[in-house]
ZAMARGU-4260 file (C-alpha; in steps of 0.2 Angstrom, whole numbers, plus 5000, padded with zeros to 4 digits):
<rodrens>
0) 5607/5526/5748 | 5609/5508/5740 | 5601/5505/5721 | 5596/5491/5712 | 5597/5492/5693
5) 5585/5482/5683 | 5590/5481/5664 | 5578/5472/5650 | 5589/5471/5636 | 5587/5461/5619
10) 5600/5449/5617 | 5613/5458/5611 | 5627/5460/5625 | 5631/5480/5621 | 5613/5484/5624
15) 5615/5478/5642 | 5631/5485/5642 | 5625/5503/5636 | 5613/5504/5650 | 5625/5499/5664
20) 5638/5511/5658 | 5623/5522/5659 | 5614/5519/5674 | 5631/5517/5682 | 5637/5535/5679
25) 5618/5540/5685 | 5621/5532/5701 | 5638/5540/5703 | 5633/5557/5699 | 5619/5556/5713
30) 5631/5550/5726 | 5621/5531/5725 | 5628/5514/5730 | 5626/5499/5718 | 5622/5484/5727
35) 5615/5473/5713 | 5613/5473/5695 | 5601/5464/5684 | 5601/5461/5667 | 5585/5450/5659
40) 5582/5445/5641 | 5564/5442/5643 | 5550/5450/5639 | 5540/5465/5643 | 5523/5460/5644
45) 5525/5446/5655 | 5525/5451/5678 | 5533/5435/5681 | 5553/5439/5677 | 5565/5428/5683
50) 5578/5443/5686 | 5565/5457/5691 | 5557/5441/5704 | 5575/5442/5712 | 5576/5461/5712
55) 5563/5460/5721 | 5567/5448/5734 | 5582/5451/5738 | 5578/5471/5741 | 5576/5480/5758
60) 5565/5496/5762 | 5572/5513/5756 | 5583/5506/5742 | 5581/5514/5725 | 5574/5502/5709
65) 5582/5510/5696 | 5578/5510/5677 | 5584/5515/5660 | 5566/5520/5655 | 5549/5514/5660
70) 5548/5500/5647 | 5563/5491/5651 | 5551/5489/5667 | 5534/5486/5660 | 5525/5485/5644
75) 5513/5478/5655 | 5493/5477/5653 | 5486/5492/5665 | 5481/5477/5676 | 5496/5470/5680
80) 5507/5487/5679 | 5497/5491/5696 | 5501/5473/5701 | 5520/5477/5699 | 5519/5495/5705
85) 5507/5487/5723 | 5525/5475/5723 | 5537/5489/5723 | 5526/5499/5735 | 5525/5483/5748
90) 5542/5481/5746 | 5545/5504/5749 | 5557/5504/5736 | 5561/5521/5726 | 5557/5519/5708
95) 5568/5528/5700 | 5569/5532/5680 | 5583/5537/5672 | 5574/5546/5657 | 5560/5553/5667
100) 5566/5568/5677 | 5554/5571/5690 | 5557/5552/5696 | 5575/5559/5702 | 5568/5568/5716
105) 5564/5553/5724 | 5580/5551/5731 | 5580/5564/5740 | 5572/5564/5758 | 5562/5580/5757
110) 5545/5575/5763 | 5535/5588/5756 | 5545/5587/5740 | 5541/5568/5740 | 5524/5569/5744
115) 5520/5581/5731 | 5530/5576/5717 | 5526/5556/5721 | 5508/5561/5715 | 5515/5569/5699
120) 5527/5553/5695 | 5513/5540/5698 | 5502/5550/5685 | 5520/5552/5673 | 5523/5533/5678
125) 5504/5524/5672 | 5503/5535/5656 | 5521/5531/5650 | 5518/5513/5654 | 5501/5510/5647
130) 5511/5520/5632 | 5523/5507/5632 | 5512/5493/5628 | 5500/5502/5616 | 5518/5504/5606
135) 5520/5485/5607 | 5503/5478/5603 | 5506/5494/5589 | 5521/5485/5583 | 5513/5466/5585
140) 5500/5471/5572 | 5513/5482/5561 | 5520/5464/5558 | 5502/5457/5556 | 5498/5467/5543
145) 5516/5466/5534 | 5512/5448/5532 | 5494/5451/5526 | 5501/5462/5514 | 5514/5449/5508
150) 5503/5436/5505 | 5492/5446/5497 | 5507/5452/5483 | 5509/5435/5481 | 5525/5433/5492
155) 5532/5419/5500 | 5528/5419/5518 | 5528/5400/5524 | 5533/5383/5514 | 5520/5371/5514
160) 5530/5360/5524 | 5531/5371/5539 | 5522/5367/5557 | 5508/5385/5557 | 5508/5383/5574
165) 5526/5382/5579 | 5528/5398/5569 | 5517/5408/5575 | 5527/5402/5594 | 5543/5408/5584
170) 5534/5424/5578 | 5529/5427/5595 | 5546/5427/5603 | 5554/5435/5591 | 5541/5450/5595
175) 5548/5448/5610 | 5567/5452/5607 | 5570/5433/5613 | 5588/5427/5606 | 5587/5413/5591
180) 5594/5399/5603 | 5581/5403/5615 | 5569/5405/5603 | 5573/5389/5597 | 5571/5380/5613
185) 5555/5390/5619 | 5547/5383/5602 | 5552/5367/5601 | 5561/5370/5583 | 5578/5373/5575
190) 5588/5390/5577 | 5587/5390/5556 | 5569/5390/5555 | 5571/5405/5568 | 5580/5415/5557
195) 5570/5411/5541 | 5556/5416/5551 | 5566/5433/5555 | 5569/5436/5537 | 5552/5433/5532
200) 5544/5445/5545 | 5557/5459/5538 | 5552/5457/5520 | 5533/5458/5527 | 5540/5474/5535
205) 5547/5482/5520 | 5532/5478/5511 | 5520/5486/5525 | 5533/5501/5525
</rodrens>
């Protein structure tokens, strides 16, 4: 049996790398072929991926889509999670996720197996992804309220001179694990005002916390 390993990591190259030592060993220990790797630094929340677009394009019938954990696939709305799940479905690829147990049976080609436990994962599968994006709109308004909080104490949150609308772009990127250069080019600013936005967003944290 052939796999494809999707992997949404942030920018930091030994996160990727973590997760394809790890979904490598997986695929060894389950007799599994690697025929493609793909790693994306994008977010989440957003169907249209440019490395998850490719996954799917370039996959044949009966191949497994193999992840680390359902939100390095989706932190999807509920809309567009069926969207991607109708995709992978179209496409009959295998889902498989590392961290969720039940998905593993899926590789094998027990029909009644399959056909029973296939109802259990798309149950296990909607509730960890629509779990998945209730922790990120969680952790978007975490930060919100950090920077309420600052203001409020009197704490330096923005200069005068800044653009409000460039950073809220930059906070929004940020949210979305993006690197500072990208970041930077996404929002049309420099890769120092990227991190002072950074720093600003933890102090706003620790005063939340």
């Amino acid at each position: 049996m052939n796999a494809r390993i999707y992997m949404r990591a942030s920018t930091k190259e030994q996160d990727a790398y973590r997760a394809e030592q790890e979904l490598t060993a997986f695929c060894k220990s389950k007799d599994i072929t690697i025929v493609g790797k793909y790693v994306e630094n994008y977010t989440g929340t957003s169907l249209k991926r440019p490395k998850l677009g490719m996954l799917l394009t370039e996959s044949n019938a009966d191949e497994v889509l193999l992840v680390e954990s359902v939100d390095r696939l989706s932190r999807l709305s509920l809309e567009e999670w069926y969207q991607l799940k109708a995709i992978i479905n179209k496409k009959g690829l295998r889902l498989i996720v590392a961290d969720l147990p039940t998905t593993h049976t899926l590789i094998s080609d027990d029909d009644l197996t399959s056909n029973i436990l296939k109802i259990v994962n798309n149950m296990l599968l909607d509730l960890m992804a629509t779990m998945a994006r209730q922790d990120n709109d969680k952790r978007r308004e975490r930060i919100k309220q950090g920077l309420a909080n600052a203001k409020a104490q009197g704490k330096q949150v923005g200069g005068r001179s800044k653009n409000y609308a460039i950073r809220e772009k930059v906070t929004r990127y940020i949210e979305k694990n993006l690197g500072a250069e990208e970041i930077a080019k996404l929002a049309d600013c420099s890769v120092a005002t990227v991190y002072r936005v950074k720093k600003e967003i933890q102090s706003a944290k620790q005063v939340c916390a």
